[in-house]
C-alpha positions as semicolon CSV with decimal commas, in nm:
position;residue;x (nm);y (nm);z (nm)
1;X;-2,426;0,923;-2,205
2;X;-2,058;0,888;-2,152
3;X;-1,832;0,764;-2,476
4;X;-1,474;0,755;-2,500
5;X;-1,291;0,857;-2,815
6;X;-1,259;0,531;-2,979
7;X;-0,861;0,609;-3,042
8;X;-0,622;0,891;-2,999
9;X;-0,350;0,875;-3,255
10;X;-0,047;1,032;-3,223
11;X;0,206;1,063;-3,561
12;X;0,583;1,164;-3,537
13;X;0,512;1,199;-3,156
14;X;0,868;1,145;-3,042
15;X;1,004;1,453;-2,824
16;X;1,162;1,669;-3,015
17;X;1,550;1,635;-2,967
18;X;1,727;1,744;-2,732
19;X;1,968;2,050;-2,819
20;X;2,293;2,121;-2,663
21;X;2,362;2,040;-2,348
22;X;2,056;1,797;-2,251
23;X;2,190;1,491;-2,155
24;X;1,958;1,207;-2,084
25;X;2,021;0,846;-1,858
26;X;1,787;0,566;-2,015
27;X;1,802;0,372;-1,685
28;X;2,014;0,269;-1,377
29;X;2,315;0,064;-1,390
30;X;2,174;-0,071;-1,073
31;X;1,915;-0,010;-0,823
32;X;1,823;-0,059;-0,452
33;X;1,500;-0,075;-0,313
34;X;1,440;-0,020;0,075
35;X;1,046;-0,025;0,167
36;X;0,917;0,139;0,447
37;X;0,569;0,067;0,580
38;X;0,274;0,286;0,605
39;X;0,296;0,481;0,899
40;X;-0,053;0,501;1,025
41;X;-0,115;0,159;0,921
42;X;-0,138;-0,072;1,235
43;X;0,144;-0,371;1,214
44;X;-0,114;-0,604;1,263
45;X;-0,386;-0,488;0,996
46;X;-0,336;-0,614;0,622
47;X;-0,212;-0,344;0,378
48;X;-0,520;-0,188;0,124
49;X;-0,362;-0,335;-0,163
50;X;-0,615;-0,008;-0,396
51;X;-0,447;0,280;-0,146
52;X;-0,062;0,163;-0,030
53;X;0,046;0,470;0,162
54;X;0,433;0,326;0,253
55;X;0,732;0,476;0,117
56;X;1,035;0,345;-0,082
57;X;1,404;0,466;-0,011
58;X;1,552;0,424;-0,381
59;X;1,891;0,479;-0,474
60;X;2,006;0,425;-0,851
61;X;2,394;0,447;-0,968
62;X;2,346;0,551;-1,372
63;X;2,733;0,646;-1,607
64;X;2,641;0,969;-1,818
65;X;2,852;1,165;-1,977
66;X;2,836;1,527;-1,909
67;X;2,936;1,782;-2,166
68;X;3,120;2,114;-2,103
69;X;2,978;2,397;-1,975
70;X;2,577;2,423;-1,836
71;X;2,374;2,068;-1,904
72;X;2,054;1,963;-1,777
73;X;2,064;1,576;-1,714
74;X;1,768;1,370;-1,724
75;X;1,641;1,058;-1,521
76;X;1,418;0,868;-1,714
77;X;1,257;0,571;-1,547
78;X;1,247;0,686;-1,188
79;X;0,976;0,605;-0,961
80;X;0,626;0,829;-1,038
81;X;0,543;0,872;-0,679
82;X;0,879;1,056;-0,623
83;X;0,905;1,307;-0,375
84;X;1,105;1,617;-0,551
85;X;1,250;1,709;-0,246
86;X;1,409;1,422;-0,131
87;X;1,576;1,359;-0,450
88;X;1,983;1,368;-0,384
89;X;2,237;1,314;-0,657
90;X;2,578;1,294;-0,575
91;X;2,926;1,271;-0,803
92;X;2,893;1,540;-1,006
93;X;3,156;1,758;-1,046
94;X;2,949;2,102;-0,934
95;X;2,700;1,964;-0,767
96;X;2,378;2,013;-0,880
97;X;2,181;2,389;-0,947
98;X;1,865;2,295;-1,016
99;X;1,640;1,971;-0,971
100;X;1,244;1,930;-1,161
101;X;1,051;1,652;-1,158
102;X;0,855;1,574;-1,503
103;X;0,556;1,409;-1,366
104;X;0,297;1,481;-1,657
105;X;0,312;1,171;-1,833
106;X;0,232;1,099;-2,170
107;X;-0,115;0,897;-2,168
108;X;-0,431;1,036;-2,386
109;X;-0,571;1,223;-2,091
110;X;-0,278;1,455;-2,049
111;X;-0,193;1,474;-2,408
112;X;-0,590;1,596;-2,448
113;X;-0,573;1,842;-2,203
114;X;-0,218;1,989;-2,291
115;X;-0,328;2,059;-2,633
116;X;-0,600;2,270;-2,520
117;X;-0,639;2,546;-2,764
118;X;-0,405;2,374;-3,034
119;X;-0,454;2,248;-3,400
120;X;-0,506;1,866;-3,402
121;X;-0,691;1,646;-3,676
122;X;-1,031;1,509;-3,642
123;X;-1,070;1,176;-3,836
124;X;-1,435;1,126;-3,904
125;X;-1,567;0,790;-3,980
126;X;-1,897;0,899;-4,219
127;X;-2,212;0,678;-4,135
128;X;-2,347;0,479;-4,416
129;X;-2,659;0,324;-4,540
130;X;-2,510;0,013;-4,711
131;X;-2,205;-0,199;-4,827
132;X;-1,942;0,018;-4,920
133;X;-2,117;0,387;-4,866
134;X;-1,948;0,609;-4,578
135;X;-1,581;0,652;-4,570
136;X;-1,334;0,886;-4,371
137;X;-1,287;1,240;-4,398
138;X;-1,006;1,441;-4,204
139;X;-1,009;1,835;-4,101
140;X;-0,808;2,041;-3,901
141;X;-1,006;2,146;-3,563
142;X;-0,901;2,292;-3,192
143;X;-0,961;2,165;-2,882
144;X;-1,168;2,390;-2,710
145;X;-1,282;2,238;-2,375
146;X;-1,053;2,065;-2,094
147;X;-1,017;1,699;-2,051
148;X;-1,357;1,660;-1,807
149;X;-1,668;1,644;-2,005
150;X;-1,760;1,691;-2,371
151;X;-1,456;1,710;-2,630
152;X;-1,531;2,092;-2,786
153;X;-1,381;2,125;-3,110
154;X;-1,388;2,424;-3,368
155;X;-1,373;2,350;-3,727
156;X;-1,373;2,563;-4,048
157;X;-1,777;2,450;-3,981
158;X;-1,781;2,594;-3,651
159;X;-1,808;2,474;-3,321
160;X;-1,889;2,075;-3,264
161;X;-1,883;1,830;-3,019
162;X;-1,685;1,491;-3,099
163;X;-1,801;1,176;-3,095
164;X;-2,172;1,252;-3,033
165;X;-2,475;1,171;-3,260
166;X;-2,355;0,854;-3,405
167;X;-2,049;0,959;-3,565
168;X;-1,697;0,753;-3,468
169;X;-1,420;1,070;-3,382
170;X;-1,043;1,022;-3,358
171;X;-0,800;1,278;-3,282
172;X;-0,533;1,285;-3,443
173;X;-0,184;1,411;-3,259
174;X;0,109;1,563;-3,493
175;X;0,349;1,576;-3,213
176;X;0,342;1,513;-2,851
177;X;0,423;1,848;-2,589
178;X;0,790;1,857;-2,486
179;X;0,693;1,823;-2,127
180;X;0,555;1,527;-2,177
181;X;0,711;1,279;-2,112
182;X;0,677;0,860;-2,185
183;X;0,825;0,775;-1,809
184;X;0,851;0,961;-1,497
185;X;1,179;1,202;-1,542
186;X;1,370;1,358;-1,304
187;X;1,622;1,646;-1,441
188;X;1,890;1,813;-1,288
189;X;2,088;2,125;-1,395
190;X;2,458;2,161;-1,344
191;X;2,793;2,237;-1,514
192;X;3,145;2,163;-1,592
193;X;3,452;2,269;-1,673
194;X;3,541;1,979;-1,945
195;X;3,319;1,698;-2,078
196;X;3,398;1,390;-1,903
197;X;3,222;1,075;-1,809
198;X;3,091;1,050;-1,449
199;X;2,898;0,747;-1,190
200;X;2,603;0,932;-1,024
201;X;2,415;0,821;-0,746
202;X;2,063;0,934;-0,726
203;X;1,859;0,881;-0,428
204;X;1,503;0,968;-0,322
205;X;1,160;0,860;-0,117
206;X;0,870;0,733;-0,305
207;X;0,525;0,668;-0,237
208;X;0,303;0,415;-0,349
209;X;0,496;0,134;-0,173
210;X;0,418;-0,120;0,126
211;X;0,476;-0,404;0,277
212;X;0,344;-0,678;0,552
213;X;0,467;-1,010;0,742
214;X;0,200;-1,292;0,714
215;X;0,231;-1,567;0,941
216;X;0,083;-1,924;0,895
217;X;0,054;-2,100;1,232
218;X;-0,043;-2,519;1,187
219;X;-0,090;-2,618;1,543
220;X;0,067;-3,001;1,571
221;X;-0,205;-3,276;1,731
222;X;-0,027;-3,224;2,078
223;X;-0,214;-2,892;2,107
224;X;0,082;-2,769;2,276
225;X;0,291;-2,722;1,947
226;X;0,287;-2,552;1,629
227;X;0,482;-2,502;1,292
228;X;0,533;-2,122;1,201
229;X;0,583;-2,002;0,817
230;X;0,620;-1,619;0,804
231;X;0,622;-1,463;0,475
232;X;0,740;-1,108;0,385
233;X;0,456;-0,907;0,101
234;X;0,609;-0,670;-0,079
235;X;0,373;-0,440;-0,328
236;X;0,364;-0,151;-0,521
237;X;0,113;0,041;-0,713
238;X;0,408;0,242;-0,918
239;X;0,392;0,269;-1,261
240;X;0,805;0,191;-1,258
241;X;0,978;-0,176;-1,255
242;X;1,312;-0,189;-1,086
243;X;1,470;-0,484;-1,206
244;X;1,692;-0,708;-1,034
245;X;1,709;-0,476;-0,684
246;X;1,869;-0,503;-0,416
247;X;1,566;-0,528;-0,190
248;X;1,497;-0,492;0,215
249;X;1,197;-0,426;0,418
250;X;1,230;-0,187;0,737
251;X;1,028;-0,269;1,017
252;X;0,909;0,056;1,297
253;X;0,786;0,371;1,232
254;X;0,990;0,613;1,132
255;X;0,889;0,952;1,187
256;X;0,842;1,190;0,910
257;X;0,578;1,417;0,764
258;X;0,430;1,329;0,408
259;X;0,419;1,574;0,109
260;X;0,058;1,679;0,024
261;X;-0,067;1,376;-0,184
262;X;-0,373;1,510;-0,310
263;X;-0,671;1,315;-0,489
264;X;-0,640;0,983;-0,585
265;X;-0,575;0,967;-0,952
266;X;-0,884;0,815;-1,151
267;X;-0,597;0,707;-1,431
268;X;-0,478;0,833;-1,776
269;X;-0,774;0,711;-1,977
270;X;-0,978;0,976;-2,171
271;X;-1,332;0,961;-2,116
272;X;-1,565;1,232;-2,231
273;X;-1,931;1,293;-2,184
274;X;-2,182;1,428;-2,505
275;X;-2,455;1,500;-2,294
276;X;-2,513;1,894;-2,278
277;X;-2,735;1,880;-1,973
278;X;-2,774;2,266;-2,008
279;X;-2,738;2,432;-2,374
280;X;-2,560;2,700;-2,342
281;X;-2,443;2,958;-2,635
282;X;-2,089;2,788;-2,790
283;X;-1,886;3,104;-2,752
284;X;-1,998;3,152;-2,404
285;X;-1,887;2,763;-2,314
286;X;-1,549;2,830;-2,506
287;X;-1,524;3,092;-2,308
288;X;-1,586;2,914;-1,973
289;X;-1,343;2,634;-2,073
290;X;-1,113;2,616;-1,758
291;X;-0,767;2,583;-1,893
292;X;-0,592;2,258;-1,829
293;X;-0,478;2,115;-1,512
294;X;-0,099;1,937;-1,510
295;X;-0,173;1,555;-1,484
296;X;-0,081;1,466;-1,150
297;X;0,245;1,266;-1,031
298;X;0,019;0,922;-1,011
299;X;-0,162;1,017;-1,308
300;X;-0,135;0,626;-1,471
301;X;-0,183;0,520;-1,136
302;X;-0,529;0,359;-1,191
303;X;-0,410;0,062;-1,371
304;X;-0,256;-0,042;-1,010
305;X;-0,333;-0,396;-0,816
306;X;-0,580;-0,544;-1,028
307;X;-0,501;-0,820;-1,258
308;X;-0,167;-0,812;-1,141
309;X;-0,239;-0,876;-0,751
310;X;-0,157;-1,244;-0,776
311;X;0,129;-1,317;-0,575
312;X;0,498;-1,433;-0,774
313;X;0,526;-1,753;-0,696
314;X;0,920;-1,864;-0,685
315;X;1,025;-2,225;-0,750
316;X;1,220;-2,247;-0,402
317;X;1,147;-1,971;-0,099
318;X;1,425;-1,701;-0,043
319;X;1,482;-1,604;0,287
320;X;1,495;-1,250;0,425
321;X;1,822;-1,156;0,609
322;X;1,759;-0,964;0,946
323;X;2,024;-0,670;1,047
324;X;1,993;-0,413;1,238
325;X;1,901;-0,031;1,174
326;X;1,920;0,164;1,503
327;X;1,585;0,134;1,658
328;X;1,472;-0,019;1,371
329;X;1,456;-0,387;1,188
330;X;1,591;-0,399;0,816
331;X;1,553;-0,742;0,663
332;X;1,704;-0,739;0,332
333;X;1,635;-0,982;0,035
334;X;1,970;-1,159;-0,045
335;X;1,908;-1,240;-0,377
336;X;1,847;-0,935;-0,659
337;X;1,456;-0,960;-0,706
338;X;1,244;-0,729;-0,929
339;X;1,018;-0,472;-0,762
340;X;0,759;-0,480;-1,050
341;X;0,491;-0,227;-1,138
342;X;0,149;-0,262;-0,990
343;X;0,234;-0,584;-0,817
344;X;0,338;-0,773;-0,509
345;X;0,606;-1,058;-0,429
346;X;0,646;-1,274;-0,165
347;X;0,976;-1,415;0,020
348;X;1,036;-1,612;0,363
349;X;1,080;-1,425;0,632
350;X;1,080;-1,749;0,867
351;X;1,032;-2,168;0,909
352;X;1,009;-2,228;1,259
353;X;0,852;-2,598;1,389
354;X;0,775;-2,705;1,711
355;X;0,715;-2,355;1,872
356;X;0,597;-2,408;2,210
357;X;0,215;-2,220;2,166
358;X;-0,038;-2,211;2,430
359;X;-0,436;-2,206;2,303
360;X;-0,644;-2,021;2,538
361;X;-0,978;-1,807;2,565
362;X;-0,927;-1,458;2,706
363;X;-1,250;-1,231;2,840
364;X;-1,129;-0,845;2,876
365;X;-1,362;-0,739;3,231
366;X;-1,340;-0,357;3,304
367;X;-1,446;-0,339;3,656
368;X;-1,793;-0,552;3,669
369;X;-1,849;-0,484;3,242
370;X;-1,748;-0,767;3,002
371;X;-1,621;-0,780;2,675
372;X;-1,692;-1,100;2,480
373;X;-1,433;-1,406;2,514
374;X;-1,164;-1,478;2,246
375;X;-0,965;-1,739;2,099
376;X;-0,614;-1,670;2,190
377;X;-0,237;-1,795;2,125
378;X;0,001;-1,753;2,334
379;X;0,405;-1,817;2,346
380;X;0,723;-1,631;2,424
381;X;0,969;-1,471;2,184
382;X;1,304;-1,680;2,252
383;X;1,546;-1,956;2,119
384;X;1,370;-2,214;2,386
385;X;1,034;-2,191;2,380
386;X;1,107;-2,257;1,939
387;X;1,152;-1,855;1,812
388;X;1,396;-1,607;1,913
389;X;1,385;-1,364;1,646
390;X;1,265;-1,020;1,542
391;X;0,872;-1,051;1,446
392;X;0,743;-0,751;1,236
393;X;0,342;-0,711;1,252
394;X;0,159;-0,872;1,013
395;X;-0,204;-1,072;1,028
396;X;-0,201;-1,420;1,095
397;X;-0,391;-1,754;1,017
398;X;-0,404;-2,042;1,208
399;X;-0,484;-2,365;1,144
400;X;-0,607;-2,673;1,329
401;X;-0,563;-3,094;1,256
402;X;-0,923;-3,249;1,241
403;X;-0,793;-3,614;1,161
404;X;-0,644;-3,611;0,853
405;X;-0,721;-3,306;0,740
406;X;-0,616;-2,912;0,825
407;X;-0,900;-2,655;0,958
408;X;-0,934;-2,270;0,957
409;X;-0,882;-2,230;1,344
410;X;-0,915;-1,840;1,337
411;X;-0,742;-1,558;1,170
412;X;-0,585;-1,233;1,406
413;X;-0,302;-1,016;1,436
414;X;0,014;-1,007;1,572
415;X;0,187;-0,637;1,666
416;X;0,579;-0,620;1,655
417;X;0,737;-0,849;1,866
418;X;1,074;-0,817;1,975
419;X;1,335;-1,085;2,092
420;X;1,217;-1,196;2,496
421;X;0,872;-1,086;2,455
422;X;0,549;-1,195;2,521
423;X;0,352;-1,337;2,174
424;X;-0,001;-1,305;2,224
425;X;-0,210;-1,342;1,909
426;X;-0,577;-1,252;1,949
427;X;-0,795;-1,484;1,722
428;X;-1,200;-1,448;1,637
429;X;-1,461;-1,421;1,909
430;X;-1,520;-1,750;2,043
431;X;-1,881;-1,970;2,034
432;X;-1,828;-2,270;2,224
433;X;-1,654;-2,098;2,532
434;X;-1,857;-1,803;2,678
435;X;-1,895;-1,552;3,023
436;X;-2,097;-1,405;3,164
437;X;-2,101;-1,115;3,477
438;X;-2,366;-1,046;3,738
439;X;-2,405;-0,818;4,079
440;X;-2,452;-0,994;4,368
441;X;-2,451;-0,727;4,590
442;X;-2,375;-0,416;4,711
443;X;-2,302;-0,128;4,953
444;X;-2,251;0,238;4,986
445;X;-1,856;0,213;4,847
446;X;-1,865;-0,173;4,744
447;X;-1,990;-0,404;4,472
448;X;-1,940;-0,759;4,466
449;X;-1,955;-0,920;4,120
450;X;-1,980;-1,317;4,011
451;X;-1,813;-1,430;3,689
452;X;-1,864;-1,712;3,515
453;X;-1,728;-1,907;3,207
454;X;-1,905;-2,184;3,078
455;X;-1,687;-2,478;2,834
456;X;-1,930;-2,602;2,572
457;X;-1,645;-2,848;2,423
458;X;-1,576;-3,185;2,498
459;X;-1,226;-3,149;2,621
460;X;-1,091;-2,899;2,927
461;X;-0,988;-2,543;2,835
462;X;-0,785;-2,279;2,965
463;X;-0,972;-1,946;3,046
464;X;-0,842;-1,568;3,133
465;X;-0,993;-1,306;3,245
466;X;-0,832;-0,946;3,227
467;X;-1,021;-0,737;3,482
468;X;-0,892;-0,352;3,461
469;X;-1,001;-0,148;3,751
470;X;-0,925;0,218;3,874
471;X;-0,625;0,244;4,050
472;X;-0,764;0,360;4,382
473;X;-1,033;0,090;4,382
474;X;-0,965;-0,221;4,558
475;X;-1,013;-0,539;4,457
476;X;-1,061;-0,901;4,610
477;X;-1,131;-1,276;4,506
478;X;-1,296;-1,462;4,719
479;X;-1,174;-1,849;4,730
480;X;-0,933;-1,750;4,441
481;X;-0,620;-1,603;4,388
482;X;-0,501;-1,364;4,118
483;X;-0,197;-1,245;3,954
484;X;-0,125;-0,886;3,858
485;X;0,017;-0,801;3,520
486;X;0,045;-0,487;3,254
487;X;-0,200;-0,322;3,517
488;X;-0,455;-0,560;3,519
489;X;-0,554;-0,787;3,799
490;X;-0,564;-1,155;3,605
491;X;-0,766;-1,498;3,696
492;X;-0,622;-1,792;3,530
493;X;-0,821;-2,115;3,548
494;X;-0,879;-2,447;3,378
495;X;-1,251;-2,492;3,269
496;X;-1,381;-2,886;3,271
497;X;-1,488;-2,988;2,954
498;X;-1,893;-2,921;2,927
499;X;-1,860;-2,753;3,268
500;X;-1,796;-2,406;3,422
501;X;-1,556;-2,174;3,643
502;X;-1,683;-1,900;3,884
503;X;-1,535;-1,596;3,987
504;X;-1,675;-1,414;4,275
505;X;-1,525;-1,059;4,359
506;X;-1,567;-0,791;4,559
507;X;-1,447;-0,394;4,384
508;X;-1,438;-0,153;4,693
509;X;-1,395;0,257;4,641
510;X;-1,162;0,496;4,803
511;X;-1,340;0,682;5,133
């Protein structure tokens, strides 16, 4: 049976104050947010929304004012998925001697297992047996067990477990651990000659961060036409809120090798167990009690993307600026926006109409093997053909008039798409337009193969085939002829509606 404390109170729990020398910055005067996207995450796959594994560049300009001599300056409110080691802070006057990050955060898990071995108060709630009987009693105890499992106190009584055999436990906290803290903290060590006032910048990578283009394609009644809305996500599973940042996306990979993460954090609830499976003597489980683990970096991390996933809607859409960033795309927010906690926002990235698109069905043939046939877009990347602008990855829905009404067409992918290039977006596997392959013949170094694709619709279609074939093998069409492109030898052809298209052609090896 698993039963969590029903409350863990904590009196006069304020950090005890800071002595000379400790100075300590509330929050930013401003803040920018740059996200980077998960590296291993394809650009056309949606982001896990439960496991974002993209990076934030944050940089924060806080006042403080520094006293004389040695001072160690702290950061409240910086982001919990901080990397320690990336952290930069510029504008003091001697630099900076030492940097910590205080990433056990104050949250009744941690504050359990940090007062391991330490007097706390154990508020009983007595069971009655009518109106009015019962009542509360409080004793000192210590917390003998860690934070996993049953809560082991000892009492002038002895040893108990809490919370078990019908009685309601609270623990009661006179003061909270110094090093733990209410928000992530990052604190510095440095000196000065005088006390004087001073505008830091502090910069550093986060993780916990992502974000993805979405594109909404509504292809016009022409078939040869479509309106394009592309939307920027931008989410975070952070326990931090930067308010009012100055906010960009950067699209590419940039390459750079993570910190060790380690487990996911299951969150900074308390929930403890009173089922001994195994009885064991009390003094030997004290003494087995491992002593307590520091609550990890993400340690209120498991409150993330859950009620909080819907998107922010915004009375009118903003629209991502696009600059460049070497190799890279940076489109940057040009309003302030706030990067909230365990949340996502949306802005426009793009309103394009009348985009010259081509709908096709594509069949990928390896030799004389094929894959099944797709629904396909197609269109080019420039000012004339309705685009002409950088096009960041991100999964895409289509959809199709049907009289009066808008249909789900098909939902795909699109990878990054520079200016000039070739937009091919590869939709669901199709049912009304189908191939299939068959031998026809063959010889000691030569195969000859018949393709067909059959049109179940009522209206023509435009079929590809893709057939990929080892460089030294030869390859010809009989009655057909075939262009060559990104290595593949390519048979474009209009199929009749209800009707079919044949390929017949002949793969011959090297001697």
């Amino acid at each position: 049976m698993r039963r969590a404390l029903p409350a863990i109170l904590l009196c006069c729990a304020s950090v005890p104050a800071a002595g000379q020398g400790m100075v300590t910055s509330t929050a930013p005067d401003s803040v920018s947010v740059s996200v980077y996207r998960a590296p291993d995450r394809d650009s056309s796959m949606a982001m896990d929304l439960d496991w974002l594994e993209g990076y934030a560049l944050v940089t924060e300009t806080r006042t403080v004012e520094i006293p004389a001599g040695k001072a160690t300056i702290r950061f409240e409110g910086v982001a919990a998925g901080l990397f320690p080691e990336s952290a930069i802070v510029t504008g003091l006057p001697s630099g900076v001697r030492e940097k910590n990050l205080d990433a056990d955060l104050l949250s009744p898990r941690s504050l359990y297992a940090r007062m391991f071995g330490r007097p706390v108060t154990l508020r009983r709630t007595l069971p009655g047996t009518g109106p009015g009987t019962g009542g509360v009693r409080e004793e000192r105890a210590v917390i003998r067990s860690g934070a996993d499992g049953a809560a082991i106190l000892q009492t002038a009584a002895g040893f108990e477990v809490a919370n078990c055999g019908g009685l309601r436990d609270e623990l009661v906290y006179g003061q909270a651990p110094s090093d733990l803290s209410a928000r992530p903290t990052l604190s510095v060590e440095t000196e000065s000659a005088a006390v004087q006032t001073v505008t830091l910048s502090l910069s550093y990578l986060a993780w916990g961060f992502d974000w993805q283009s979405n594109y909404v394609i509504h292809m016009n009644a022409d078939g040869r036409t479509a309106d394009l809305a592309a939307w920027v996500t931008l989410a975070s599973s952070d326990a931090t809120s930067f308010a009012d940042a100055e906010t960009a996306v950067i699209a590419g990979k940039v390459n750079r090798e993570d910190t060790e993460r380690g487990e996911r954090p299951t969150g900074g609830d308390l929930v403890l167990s009173c089922n001994l499976e195994t009885p064991q003597p009390i003094a030997e489980m004290v003494m087995m009690a491992p002593p307590p683990a520091p609550a990890m970096m993400m340690e209120s991390a498991d409150i993330v993307v859950t009620a909080q996933r819907a998107n922010v809607a915004m009375n009118a859409p903003v629209t991502v600026v696009q600059e460049g960033l070497g190799d890279l795309k940076l489109y940057r927010v040009p309003v302030p926006v706030t990067v909230a906690a365990n949340a996502q926002k949306q802005v426009a990235l793009a309103q394009k109409g009348g985009v010259k698109m081509q709908m096709l069905y594509r069949a990928e043939v390896i030799e004389d093997r094929l894959q099944p046939v797709r629904q396909m877009l197609r269109t080019r990347n420039r000012k004339e053909d309705g685009l002409g602008l950088p096009l960041p990855g991100g999964p895409v829905t289509v959809f199709q008039p049907m009289g009066e009404t808008l249909l789900l067409a098909g939902e795909g992918g699109l990878q990054d798409r520079a200016v000039g290039e070739d937009v091919e977006i590869l939709l669901s596997p199709a049912t009304q337009v189908v191939a299939r392959i068959e031998e026809v013949g063959r010889s000691d170094r030569s195969r000859t193969v018949r393709l067909v694709a059959t049109n179940a619709r009522a209206v023509p279609v435009r079929f590809e085939a893709r057939i990929a074939r080892n460089p030294q093998t030869a390859l010809k069409a009989s009655r057909a002829k075939l262009a060559r492109k990104d290595g593949r030898d390519i048979w474009a052809v209009t199929i009749p509606a209800n009707g079919s298209s044949t390929l017949t052609y002949t793969l011959t090896d090297p001697e």
